[in-house]
GUVEX-238162 format. One record per residue: x, y, z of N, C-alpha, C in turn; residue in three letters. Coordinates in steps of 0.05 Angstrom, whole numbers, plus 5000, padded with zeros to 4 digits. Each point is the difference from the previous one (the first is absolute). Layout:
<pts>
XYZXYZXYZALA
...
</pts>
This chain:
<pts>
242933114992501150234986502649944985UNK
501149815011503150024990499949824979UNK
498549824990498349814982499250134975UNK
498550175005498450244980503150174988UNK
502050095013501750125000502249734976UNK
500149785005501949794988498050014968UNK
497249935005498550024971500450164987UNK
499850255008500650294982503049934985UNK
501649985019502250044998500949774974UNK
499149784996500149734983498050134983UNK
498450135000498450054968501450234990UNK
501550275016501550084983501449944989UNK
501949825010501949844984499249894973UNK
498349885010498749804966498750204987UNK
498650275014500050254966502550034988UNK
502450075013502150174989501549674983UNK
500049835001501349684981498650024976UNK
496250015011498749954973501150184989UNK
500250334999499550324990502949884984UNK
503149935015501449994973500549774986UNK
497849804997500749744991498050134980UNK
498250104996498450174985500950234981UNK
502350135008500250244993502249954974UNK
502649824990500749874978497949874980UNK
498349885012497749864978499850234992UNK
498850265007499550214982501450124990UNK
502150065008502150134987500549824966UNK
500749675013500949914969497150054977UNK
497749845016497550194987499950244980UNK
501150225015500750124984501450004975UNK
502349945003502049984979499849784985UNK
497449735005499449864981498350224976UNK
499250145017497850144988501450214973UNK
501750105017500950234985502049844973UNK
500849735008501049914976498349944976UNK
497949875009498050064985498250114978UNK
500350365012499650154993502350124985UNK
502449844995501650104982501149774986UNK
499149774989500649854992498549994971UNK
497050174999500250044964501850174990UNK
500850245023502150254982502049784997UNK
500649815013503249914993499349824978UNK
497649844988499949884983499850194972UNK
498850214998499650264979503249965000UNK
501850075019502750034987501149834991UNK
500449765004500749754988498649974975UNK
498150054996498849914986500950274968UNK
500350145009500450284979502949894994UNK
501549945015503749974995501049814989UNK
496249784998501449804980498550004971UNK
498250235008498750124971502150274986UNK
501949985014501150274990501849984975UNK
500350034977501149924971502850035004UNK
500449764995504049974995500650154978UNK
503150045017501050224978502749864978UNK
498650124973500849894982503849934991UNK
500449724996502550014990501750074977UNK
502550125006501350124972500549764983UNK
498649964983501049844966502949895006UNK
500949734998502249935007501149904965UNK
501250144983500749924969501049715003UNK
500749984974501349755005503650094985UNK
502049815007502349994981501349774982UNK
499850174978500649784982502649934986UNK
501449835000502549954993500749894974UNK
500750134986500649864974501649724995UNK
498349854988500949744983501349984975UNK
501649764999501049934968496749844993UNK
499350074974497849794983500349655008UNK
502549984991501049785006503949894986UNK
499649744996503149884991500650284987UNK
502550074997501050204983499449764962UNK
500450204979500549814977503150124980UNK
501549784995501550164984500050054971UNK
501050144999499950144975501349904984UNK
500549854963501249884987501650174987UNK
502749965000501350084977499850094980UNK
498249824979500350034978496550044991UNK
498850094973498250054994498649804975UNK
498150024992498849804977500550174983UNK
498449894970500550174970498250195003UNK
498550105020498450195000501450275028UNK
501749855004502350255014498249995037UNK
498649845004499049975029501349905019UNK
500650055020500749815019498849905020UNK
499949735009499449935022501149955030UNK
498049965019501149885026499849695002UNK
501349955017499449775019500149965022UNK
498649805011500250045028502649835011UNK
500349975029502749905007500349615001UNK
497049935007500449755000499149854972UNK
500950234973499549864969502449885004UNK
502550115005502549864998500249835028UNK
499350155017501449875025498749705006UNK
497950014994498149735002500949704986UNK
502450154980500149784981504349975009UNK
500550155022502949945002500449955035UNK
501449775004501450065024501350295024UNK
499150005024500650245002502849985006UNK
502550284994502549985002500850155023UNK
500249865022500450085029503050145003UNK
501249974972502850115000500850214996UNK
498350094989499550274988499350205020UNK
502350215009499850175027500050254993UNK
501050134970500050245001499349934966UNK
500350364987499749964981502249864964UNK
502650065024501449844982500549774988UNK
499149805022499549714987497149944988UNK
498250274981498149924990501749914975UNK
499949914990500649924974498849864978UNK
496950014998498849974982497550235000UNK
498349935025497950215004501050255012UNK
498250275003500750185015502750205002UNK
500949874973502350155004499850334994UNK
502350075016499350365003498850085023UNK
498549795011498550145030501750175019UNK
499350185007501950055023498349865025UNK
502549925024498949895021502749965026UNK
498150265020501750025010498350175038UNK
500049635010498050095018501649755025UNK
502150015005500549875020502249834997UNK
499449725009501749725000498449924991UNK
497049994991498249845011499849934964UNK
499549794990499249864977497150074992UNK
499349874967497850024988498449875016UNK
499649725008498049845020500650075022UNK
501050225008499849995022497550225017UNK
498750084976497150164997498449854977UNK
500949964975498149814981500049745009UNK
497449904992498649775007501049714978UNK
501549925009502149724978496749874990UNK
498450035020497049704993499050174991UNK
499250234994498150194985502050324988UNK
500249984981502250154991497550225002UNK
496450094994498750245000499150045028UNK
502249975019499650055031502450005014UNK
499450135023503150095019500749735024UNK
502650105016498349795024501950165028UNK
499649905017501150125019503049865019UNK
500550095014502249805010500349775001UNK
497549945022499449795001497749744987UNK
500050074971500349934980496050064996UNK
499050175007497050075004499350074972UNK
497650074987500250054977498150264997UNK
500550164985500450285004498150144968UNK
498450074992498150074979502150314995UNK
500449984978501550284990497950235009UNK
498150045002498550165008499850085030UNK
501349795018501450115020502650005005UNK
501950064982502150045003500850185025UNK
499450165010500250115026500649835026UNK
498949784993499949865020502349805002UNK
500850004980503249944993502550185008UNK
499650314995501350105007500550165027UNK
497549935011500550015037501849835011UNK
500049834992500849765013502850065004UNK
501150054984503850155001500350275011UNK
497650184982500850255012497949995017UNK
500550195025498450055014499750165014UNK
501950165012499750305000498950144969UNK
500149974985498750174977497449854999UNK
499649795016496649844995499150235023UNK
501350035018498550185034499850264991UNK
502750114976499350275002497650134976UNK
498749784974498549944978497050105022UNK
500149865032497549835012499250365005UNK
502150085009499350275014500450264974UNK
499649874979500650244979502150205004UNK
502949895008501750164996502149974974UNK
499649644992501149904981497350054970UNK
502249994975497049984982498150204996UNK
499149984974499650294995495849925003UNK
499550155010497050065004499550234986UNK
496249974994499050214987497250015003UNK
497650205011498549965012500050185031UNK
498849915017499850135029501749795024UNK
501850245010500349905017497849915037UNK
498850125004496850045016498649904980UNK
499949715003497249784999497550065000UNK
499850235026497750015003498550294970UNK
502050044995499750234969499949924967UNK
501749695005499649924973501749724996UNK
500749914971501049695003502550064994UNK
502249815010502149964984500249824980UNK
503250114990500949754986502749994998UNK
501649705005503550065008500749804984UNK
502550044986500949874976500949795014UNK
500249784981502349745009502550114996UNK
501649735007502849965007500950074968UNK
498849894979500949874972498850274992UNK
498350185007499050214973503350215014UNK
501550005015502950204997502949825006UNK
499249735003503249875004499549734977UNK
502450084990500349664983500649855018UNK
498649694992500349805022503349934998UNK
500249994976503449904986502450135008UNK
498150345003502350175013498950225013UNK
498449965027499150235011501550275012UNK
501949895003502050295006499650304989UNK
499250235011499750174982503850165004UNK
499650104976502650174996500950235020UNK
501750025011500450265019500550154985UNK
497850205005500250344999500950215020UNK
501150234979500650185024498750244988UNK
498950175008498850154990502550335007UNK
500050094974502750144999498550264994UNK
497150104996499150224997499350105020UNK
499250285002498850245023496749994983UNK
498350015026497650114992500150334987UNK
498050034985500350224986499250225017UNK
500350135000500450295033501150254995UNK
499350244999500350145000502950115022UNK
499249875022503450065019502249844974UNK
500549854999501449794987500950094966UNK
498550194992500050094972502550275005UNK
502850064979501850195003498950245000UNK
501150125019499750245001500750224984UNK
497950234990500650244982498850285009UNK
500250104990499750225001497050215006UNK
498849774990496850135001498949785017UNK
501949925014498049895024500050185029UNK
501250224988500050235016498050135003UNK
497949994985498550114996497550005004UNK
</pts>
C-alpha cells in the first residue's frame, strides 16, 4: 500500500512539471500567432507611408549681383574732323609705359589723369591696379583680380560693409526680399561709390515730413 501511495504521489508530480513546461509553449504560440496575424496590417502601413506623396518645395529664386562688363575705357579728350570721340582702354597706354609706383595721390599725376579726384586712404594707384596687367585689379597680396569682380577687391579692406552687403543691410536691392516669392538683384560696390573717391557726402536732412500737425495753424482749422 504504501508503494501504490509513493507511485501516485511521483506521477502527480510529473503531471503538474509536464502541465507548466507546456503551458508557455502555448502561450508564446499564441503571440507568434497573433503577430502574424498582424504583420500584413503592419506591412499595408509601411507600405502606404512610403507611397504617400511628398510635399512640395517653395521655389528657392536665385540672387543676382551686378557686374562691371569689364576694364573700364577712357574717354579721349579731344575729337576727329568729324567731331567724334573715342575711348581707350587702360593698357593702350599703360602697356607701352613703365609703371610709376610714385605716384600716390592725384597731384603728382602730371602727364596722364590729370583732374582726377582721388581720395580713398594712404593707399596708392598699385596698390589696387595691376602694374603686370594694367585691364585688371590685384589684391594685397599681389593675386590678380578681373574688373568684373571688383567686389572681391573691395572686401578685402572693407569688411564690415562686405558682412553688412551679405545680409542686405548695406547696398541698395530691388526685387524680393522672400526668395521663396521672387529673385533679387543687389548693386555693386562701383554702381554708388567711386573707387577714387567712395566717400559719400554727409547729409543732414533739415526738412519736416509734410503733415498736417506740422502745417501753421489758422483759423478754419477750427472747423
Amino acid at each position: 500500500m504504501p508503494r501504490i501511495t509513493s507511485l501516485i504521489f511521483v506521477s502527480l508530480i510529473a503531471s503538474m512539471v509536464i502541465a507548466a513546461l507546456v503551458t508557455p509553449l502555448d502561450q508564446n504560440s499564441d503571440v507568434i500567432a497573433a503577430d502574424d496575424e498582424s504583420a500584413p496590417a503592419n506591412a499595408l502601413l509601411a507600405e502606404s507611408a512610403t507611397q504617400a506623396p511628398a510635399r512640395p518645395k517653395s521655389p528657392t529664386y536665385t540672387v543676382t549681383i551686378r557686374r562691371p562688363d569689364g576694364p573700364p575705357r577712357i574717354e579721349l579728350a579731344g575729337s576727329d574732323p568729324q567731331g567724334r570721340s573715342g575711348t581707350v582702354a587702360c593698357s593702350t597706354c599703360h602697356s607701352v609705359r613703365p609703371p610709376a609706383f610714385q605716384n600716390r595721390n592725384a597731384t603728382t599725376l602730371d602727364e596722364f589723369h590729370q583732374g582726377m579726384q582721388f581720395n580713398h586712404g594712404t593707399i596708392a594707384c598699385y596698390s589696387c591696379h595691376n602694374p603686370d596687367d594694367a585691364d585688371s585689379l590685384r589684391l594685397a597680396d599681389g593675386t590678380r583680380v578681373d574688373y568684373s569682380d571688383v567686389m572681391t577687391l573691395c572686401s578685402q579692406c572693407h569688411g564690415p560693409q562686405a558682412t553688412s552687403f551679405a545680409h542686405g543691410a548695406h547696398g541698395g536691392i530691388n526685387g524680393f526680399w522672400d526668395l521663396s516669392r521672387g529673385p533679387q538683384v543687389k548693386n555693386n560696390c562701383v554702381d554708388c561709390h567711386d573707387p577714387h573717391a567712395p566717400a559719400f557726402p554727409k547729409m543732414i536732412v533739415d526738412f519736416k515730413p509734410k503733415d498736417r500737425f506740422n502745417m501753421p495753424h489758422t483759423d478754419s482749422d477750427d472747423h
